[in-house]
N, C-alpha and C positions, 0 to 999 in steps of 0.2 A: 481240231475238228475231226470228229469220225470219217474217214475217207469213204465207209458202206454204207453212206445214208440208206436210210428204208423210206421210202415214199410215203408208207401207210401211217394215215391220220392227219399227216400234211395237209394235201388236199383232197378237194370231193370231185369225183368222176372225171380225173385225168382223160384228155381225150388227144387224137391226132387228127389234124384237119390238112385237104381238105374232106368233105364229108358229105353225105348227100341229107343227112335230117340238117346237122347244121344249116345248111342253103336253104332249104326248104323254112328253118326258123326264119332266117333270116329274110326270105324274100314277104315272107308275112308284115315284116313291120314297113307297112303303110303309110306315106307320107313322112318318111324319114329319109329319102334316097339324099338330101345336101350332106344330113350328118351321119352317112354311112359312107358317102363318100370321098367326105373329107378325113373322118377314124379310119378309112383304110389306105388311103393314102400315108394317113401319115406316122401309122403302123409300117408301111412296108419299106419308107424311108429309112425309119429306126432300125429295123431289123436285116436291110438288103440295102444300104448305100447305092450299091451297085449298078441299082435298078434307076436311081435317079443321076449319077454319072452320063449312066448310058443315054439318058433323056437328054441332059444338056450336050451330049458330043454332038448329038440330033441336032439340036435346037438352038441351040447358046453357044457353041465352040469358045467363039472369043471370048466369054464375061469368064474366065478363070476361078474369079472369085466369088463366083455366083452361089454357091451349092453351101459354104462355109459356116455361113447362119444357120443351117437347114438338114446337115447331117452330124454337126458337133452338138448338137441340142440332147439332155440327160434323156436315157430312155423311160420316160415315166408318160404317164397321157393319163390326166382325171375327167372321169363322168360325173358331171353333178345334174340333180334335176329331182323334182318332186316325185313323192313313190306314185308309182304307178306309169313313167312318163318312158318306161323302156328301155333305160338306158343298161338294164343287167340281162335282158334280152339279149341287147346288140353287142355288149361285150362278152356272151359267151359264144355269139355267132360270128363275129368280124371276122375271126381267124381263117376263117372259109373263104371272103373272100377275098384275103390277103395271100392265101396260099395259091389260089386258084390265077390271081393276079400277077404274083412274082415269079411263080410257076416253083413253088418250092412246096415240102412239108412243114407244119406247123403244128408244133405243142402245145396243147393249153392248158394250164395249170390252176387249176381255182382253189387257193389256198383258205384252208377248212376254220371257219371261225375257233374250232377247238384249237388253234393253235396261241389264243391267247390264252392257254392252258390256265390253273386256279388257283395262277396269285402266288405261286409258292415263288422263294427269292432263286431269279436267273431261270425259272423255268418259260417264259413269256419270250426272253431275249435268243435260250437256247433254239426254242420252235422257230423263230423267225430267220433267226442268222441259218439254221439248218435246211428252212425249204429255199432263202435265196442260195444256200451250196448246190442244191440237189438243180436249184432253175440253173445254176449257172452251169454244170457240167454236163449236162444234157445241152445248151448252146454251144460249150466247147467243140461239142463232137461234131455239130453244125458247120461249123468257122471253118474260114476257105481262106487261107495266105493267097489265092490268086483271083483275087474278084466276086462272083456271086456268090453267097455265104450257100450252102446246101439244103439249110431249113432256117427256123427260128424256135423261139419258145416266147407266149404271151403268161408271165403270173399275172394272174386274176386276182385281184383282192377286192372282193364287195363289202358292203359296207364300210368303209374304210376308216369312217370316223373312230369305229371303235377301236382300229389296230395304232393308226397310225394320229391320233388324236393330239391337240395342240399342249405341249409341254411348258407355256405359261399359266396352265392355271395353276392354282395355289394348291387346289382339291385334288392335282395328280398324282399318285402314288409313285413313289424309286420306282418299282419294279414296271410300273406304264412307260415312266419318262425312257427308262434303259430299254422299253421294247421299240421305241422311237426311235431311240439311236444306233442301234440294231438294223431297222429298217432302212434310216438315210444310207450306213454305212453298204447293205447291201444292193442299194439305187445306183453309189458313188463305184462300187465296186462291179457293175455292170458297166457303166459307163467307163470308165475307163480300161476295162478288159479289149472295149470293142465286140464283147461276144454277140450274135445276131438275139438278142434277148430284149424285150419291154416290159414293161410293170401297167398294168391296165388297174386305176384304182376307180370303183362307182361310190358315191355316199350322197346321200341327202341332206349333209350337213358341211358344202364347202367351206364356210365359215370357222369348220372345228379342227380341221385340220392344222397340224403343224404347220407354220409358216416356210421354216426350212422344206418343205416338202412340197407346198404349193410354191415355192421358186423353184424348185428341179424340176416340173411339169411343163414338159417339151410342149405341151399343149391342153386347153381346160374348156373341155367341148359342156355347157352347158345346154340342160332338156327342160323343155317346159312344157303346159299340156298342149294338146292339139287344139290350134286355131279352126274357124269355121271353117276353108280350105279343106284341110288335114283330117277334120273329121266326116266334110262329106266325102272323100279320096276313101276313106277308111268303110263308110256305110254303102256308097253307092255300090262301092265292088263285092259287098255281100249281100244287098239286097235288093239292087236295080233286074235281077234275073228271075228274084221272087214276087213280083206281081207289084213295086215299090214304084211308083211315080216321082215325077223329078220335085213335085210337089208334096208328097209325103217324103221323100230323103229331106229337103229343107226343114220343114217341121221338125224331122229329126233331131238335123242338125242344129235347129233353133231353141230347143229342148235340150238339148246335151252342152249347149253351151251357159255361160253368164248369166243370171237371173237377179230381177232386182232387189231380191230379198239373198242372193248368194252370189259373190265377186265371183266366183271360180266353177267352171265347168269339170266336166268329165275328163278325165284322163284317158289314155291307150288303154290303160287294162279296165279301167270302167267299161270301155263300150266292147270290147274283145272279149271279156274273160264276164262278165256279169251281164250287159244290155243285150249282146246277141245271142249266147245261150238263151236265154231267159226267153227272147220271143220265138225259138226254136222249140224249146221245152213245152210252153205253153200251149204252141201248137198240138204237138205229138201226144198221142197216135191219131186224133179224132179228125183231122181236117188240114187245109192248106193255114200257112200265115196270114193273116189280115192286115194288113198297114193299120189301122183303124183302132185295133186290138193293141199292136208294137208300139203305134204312139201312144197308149196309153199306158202299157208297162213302161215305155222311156220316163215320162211324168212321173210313175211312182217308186224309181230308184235313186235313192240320195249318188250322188259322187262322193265320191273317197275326200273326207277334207284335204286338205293340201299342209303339207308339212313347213313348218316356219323355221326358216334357217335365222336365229337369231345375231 
């Protein structure tokens, strides 16, 4: 292995956290504080033992053997959940508030779909073994022989299905199956370094994954869309300020949800990135919002189908 890796092409928009837009991303996802609180937890386990040592001297002295199940676990953590439902959101923002949390710096690495480079033999296996080197000696330099590691490093892998996809089917190509093996071998080679390093994978397709890979996942935080809960959490606090009654937010939410002609509601990015633009837009320049108006543009936007993990 080339000892000078070059970053570039590896991943997109390396970042170092913590970070004031990351937070700010992140404080936006709405009705998500159980599963952001539990990805950060159990991101900062992975990356900082230390930090939960320190918890049990607190808390647990005597249970010895407490911590055993809990910090030996592979550093790998999968997001699965239908598009739209946030979960490549919150894994490019977690790290914020894992950093912010362990009181350490954190890398983020989002490795670049171009790394399943085109097909040529060993160039698929080259890209991968090469951004898990570059993740791993950026954690070296982290790593503390006396207790709290200095930082961490998160590789990001989205979409995952396509990198790291299941090597029983009959349809996979040598040069897929070898980028698989490439990838355990770099999971396997974190985990036993000890370096303060994680593998964040998100895909909409848990099903597709490698088996071997879904057993290394320290943890497989599933997203689904927002419940009536969750969506009026998500409406009332952008639109109970603009003239929205607690009786038009239900509508809303009674719109945006289940209908009997469609099993499946609105997603987070349905009602964030299309339903409230849209009644902001519609407003501007000429007048205030109308509820009246908003429930009517809610009625006339399809929700994003829901993707079927076969």
């Amino acid at each position: 292995m080339n000892q000078s890796i070059n970053p570039q092409g590896l991943f997109d928009h390396p970042s170092t956290l913590p970070d004031p837009d990351a937070r700010s991303r992140l404080a936006r996802l709405i009705g998500m504080e159980d599963q952001i609180r539990r990805l950060a937890n159990v991101l900062s386990i992975l990356v900082n033992p230390e930090g939960v040592r320190r918890w049990q001297g607190k808390y647990h002295s005597d249970a010895v053997n407490l911590l055993e199940a809990v910090v030996r676990r592979p550093p790998l953590v999968v997001l699965s959940g239908d598009v739209g439902s946030g979960k490549t959101e919150l894994a490019e923002t977690i790290g914020d508030k894992v950093a912010r949390q362990e009181d350490i710096e954190i890398t983020l690495l989002p490795l670049s779909l171009s790394s399943r480079g085109q097909g040529r033999v060993g160039e698929m296996t080259q890209l991968v073994s090469s951004a898990f080197e570059y993740a791993f000696k950026v954690a070296n330099k982290y790593k503390s022989d006396k207790g709290r590691a200095r930082g961490g490093v998160i590789l990001l892998v989205d979409e995952a299905d396509a990198l790291a996809q299941s090597r029983e089917s009959e349809q996979m190509h040598h040069e897929d199956r070898a980028g698989v093996n490439a990838f355990i071998r770099g999971v396997d080679r974190l985990a036993s370094s000890g370096v303060p390093a994680v593998v964040l994978m998100c895909t909409n397709r848990l099903n597709a994954l490698d088996p071997a890979v879904r057993r290394r996942a320290a943890d497989i935080l599933v997203f689904n869309r927002p419940d009536a809960k969750q969506r009026m959490e998500v409406l009332s606090r952008q639109l109970s300020d603009a003239g929205f009654s607690n009786a038009d937010l239900e509508t809303l939410v009674d719109i945006t949800g289940q209908q009997p002609k469609r099993d499946y509601g609105f997603s987070y990015s349905d009602i964030t990135q299309r339903l409230l633009p849209a009644i902001v837009l519609d407003a501007y320049p000429d007048g205030p919002i109308l509820p009246a108006r908003a429930i009517e543009l809610a009625r006339s936007i399809p929700p994003t189908a829901p993707f079927r993990d076969a």
